[in-house]
C-alpha positions in Angstrom: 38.4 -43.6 15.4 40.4 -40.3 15.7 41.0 -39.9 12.0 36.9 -40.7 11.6 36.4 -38.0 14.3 38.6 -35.8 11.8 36.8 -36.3 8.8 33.4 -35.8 10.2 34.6 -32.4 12.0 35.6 -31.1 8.6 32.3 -32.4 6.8 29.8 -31.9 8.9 29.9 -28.0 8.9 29.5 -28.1 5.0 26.3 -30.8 5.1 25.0 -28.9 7.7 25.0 -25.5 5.9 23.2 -27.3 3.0 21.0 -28.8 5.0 20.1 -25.6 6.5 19.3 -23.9 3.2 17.3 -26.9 2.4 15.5 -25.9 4.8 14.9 -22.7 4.7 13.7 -22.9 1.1 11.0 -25.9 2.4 9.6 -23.1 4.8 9.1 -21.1 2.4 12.0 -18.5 3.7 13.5 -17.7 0.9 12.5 -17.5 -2.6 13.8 -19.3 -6.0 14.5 -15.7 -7.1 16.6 -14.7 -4.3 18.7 -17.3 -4.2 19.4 -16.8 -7.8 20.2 -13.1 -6.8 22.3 -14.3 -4.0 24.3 -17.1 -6.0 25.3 -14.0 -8.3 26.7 -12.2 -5.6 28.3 -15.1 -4.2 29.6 -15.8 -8.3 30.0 -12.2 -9.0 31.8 -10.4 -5.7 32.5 -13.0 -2.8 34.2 -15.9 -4.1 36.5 -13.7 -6.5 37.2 -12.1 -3.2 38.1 -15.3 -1.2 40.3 -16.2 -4.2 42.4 -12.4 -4.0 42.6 -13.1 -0.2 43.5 -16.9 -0.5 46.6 -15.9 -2.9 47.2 -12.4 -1.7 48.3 -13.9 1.7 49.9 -16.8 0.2 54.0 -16.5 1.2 55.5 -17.4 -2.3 59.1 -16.7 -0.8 58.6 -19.8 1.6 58.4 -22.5 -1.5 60.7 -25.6 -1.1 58.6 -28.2 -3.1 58.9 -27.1 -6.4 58.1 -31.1 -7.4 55.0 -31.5 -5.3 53.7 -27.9 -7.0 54.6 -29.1 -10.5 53.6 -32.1 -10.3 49.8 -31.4 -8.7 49.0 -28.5 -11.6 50.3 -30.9 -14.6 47.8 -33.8 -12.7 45.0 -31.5 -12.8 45.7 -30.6 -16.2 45.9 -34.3 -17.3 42.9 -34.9 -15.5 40.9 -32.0 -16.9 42.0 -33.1 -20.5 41.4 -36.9 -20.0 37.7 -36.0 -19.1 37.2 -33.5 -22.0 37.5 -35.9 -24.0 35.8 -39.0 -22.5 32.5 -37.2 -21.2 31.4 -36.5 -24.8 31.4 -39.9 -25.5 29.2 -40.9 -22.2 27.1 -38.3 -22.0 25.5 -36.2 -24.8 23.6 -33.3 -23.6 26.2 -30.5 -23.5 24.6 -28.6 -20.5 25.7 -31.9 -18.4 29.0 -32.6 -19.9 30.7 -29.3 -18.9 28.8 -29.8 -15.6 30.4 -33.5 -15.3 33.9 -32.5 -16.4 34.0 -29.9 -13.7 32.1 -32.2 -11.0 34.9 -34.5 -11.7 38.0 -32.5 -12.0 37.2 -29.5 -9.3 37.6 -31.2 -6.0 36.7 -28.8 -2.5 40.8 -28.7 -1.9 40.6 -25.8 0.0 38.6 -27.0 2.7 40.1 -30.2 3.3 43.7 -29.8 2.5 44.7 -27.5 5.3 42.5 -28.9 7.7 44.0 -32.4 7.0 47.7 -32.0 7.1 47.2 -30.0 9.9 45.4 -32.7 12.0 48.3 -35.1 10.8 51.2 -33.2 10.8 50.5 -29.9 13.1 50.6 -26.3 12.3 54.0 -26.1 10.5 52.0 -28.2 7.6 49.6 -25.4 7.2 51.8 -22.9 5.1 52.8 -25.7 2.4 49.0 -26.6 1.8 48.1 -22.6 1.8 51.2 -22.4 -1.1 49.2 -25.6 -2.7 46.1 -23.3 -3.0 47.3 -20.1 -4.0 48.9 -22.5 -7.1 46.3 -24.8 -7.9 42.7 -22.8 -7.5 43.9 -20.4 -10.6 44.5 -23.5 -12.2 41.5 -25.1 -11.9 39.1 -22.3 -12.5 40.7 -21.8 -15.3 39.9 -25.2 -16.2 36.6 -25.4 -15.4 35.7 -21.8 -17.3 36.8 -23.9 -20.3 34.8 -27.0 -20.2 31.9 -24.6 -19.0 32.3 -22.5 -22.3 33.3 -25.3 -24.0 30.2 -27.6 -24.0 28.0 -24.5 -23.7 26.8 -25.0 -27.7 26.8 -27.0 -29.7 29.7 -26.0 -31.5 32.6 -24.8 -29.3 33.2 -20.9 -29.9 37.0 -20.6 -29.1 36.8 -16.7 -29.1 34.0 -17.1 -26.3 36.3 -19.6 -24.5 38.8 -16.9 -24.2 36.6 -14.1 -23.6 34.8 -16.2 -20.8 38.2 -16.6 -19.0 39.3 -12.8 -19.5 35.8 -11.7 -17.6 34.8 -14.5 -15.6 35.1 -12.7 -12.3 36.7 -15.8 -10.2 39.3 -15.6 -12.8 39.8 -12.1 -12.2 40.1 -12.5 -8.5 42.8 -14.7 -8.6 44.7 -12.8 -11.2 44.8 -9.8 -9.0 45.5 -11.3 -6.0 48.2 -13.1 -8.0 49.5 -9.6 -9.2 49.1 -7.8 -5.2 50.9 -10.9 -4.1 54.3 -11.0 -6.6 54.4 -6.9 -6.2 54.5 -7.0 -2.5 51.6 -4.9 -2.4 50.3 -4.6 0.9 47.0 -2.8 2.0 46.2 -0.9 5.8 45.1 -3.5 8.5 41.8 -2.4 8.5 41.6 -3.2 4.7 43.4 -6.5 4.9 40.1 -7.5 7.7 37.8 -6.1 5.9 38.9 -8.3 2.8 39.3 -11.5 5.2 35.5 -10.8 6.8 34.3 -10.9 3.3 36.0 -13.7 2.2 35.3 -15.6 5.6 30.9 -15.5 4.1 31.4 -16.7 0.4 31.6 -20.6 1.2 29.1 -20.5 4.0 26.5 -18.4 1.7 27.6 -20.6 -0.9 26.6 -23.9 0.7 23.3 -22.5 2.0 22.4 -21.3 -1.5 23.1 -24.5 -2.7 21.0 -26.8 -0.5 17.8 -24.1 -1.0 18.5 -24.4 -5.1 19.2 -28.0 -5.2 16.0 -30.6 -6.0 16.2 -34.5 -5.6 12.8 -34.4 -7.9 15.4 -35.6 -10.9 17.8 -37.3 -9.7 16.2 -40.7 -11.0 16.6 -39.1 -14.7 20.2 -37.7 -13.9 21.4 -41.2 -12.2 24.1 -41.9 -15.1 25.9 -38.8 -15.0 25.7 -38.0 -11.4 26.7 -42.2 -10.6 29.4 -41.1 -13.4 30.6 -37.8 -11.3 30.7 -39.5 -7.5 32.3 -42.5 -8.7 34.8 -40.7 -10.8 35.3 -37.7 -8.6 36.0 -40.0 -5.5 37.2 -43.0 -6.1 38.3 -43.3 -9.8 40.7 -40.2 -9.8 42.1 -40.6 -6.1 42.5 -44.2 -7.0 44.6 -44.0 -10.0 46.4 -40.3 -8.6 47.9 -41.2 -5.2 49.1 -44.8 -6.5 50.7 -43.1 -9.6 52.0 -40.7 -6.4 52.8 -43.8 -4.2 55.2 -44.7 -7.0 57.2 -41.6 -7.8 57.9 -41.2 -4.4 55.3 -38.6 -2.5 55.1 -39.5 1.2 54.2 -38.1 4.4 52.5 -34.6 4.4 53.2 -34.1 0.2 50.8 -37.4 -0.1 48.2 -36.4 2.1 48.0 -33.0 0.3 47.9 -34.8 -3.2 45.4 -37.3 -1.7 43.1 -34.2 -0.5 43.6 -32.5 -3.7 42.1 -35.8 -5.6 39.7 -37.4 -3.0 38.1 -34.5 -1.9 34.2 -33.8 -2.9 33.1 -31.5 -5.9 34.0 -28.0 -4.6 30.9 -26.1 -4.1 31.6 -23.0 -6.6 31.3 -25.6 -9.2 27.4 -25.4 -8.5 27.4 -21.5 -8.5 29.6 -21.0 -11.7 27.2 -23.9 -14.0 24.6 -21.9 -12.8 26.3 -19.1 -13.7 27.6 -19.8 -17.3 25.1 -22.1 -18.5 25.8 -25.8 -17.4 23.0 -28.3 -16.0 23.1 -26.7 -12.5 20.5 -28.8 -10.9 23.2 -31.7 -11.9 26.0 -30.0 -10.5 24.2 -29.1 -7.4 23.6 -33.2 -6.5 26.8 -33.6 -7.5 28.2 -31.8 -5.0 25.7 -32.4 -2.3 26.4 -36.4 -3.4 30.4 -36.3 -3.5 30.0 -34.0 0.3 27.9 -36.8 1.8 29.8 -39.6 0.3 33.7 -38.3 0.7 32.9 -38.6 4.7 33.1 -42.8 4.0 35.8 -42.8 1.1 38.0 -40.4 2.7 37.8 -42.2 6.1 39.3 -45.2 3.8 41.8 -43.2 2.2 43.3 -41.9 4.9 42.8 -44.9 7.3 44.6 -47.1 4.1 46.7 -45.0 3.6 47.8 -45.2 6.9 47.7 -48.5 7.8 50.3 -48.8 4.4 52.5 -46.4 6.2 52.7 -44.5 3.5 52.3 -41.2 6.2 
């Protein structure tokens, strides 16, 4: 009961920032035209900024698990490259199969990870699963700025692949936090909050954004993909990851970060960069707002499984 406790506590703040934007755009609070506005904000300056202060705080110096770091960017990078090439063949309206690849592939790591291994293993846990971010975010919005430029025509444009990682501002965030971090650059206090207090509004903002943009109105038409992004995103990919982590040996606080990593819902910047570059955003909206409300059930079984296996 404990561990369910756990898993609401951690998804209940994200549902119930959706649900408040939901409801503020069913008042009539806020317009279609400033949420756009505000999602490019959020795209544009706030979440490139939580990326710089996610990896710009990161302590590279403190890394002992080489293995569980290699082996959860060459995962996502199977992963990503597994669905690249299935999705075309299940779904064939490009707008959605960018939108799926990411749905699938881009889990919300960095809002379940930390809090998780610190429930189950205390504070100490905390600066391996921070390590785990600063490594695997770049990664995967890397990723996802190639499936999103990728399956935005109908014939992929390699030079607009590239040129949509170079200047995709997420990317850029990362990269220079990446850069601050390895220098030892180090700004004044006041700075360093400033930074932090900006970063601290980009998910919030994000998630209310997101429940005031998303519509259930066609969900009926996008049923296969979006049955094909919850199913894959939370059970297919944990399923087949944490056994194939079971069996090379992961355990204790390493498993529970891999099993976050691949059973946690679609992250919610998934929704503001489809809307951003193109993709079926109303799709990757659901999916997101589907995988959150879901992942409270699957990740109870996970965990509780997991568990019971004593496998942590």
């Amino acid at each position: 009961m404990a561990i369910f406790s756990t898993a609401w506590a951690v998804l209940f703040p994200l549902f119930g920032k959706i649900a408040i934007g939901f409801g503020l755009r069913k008042l009539n609070l806020i317009s279609l035209k400033a949420l756009r506005e505000f999602n490019n904000v959020v795209f544009r300056v706030l979440l490139p900024i939580l990326l710089f202060s996610n990896i710009y705080k990161a302590n590279f110096s403190e890394i002992t698990s080489f293995r569980l770091l290699g082996y959860a960017v060459i995962t996502i990078l199977v992963i990503f490259t597994f669905y690249m090439f299935l999705i075309p063949k299940l779904i064939k309206d490009n707008r959605q199969q960018g939108v799926l690849v990411q749905g699938i592939c881009r889990s919300n790591f960095i809002f379940f990870g930390i809090p998780m291994a610190t429930y189950l293993y205390g504070g100490t846990s905390a600066g391996i699963a921070s390590l785990l971010v600063g490594v695997v975010v770049p990664v995967v919005n890397v990723m996802s700025v190639i499936a999103l430029e990728y399956f935005r025509g109908k014939t992929p444009n390699f030079a607009n692949i590239l040129k949509g990682i170079i200047l995709n501002p997420i990317i850029i965030g990362g990269v220079l936090g990446l850069i601050s971090n390895l220098i030892g650059l180090r700004f004044p206090t006041s700075i360093e909050n400033l930074i932090a207090e900006i970063a601290g509004i980009a998910t919030p903002l994000a998630l209310i954004i997101l429940g005031g943009s998303v519509t259930f109105t066609s969900v009926r038409a996008n049923r296969k993909p979006l049955l094909l992004g919850v199913l894959n995103r939370l059970l297919i990919v944990p399923a087949v990851g944490i056994i194939i982590s079971i069996l090379i040996g992961f355990r204790g606080v390493e498993l529970v970060l891999i099993m976050a990593l691949l059973a946690s819902p679609s992250a919610v910047s998934s929704y503001t960069m489809a809307q951003q570059m193109g993709g079926d955003a109303e799709l990757a909206g659901q999916i997101v707002v589907f995988t959150t409300v879901f992942s409270l059930f699957t990740l109870f079984m996970w965990i509780t499984g997991l568990m019971a296996l004593g496998y942590f």
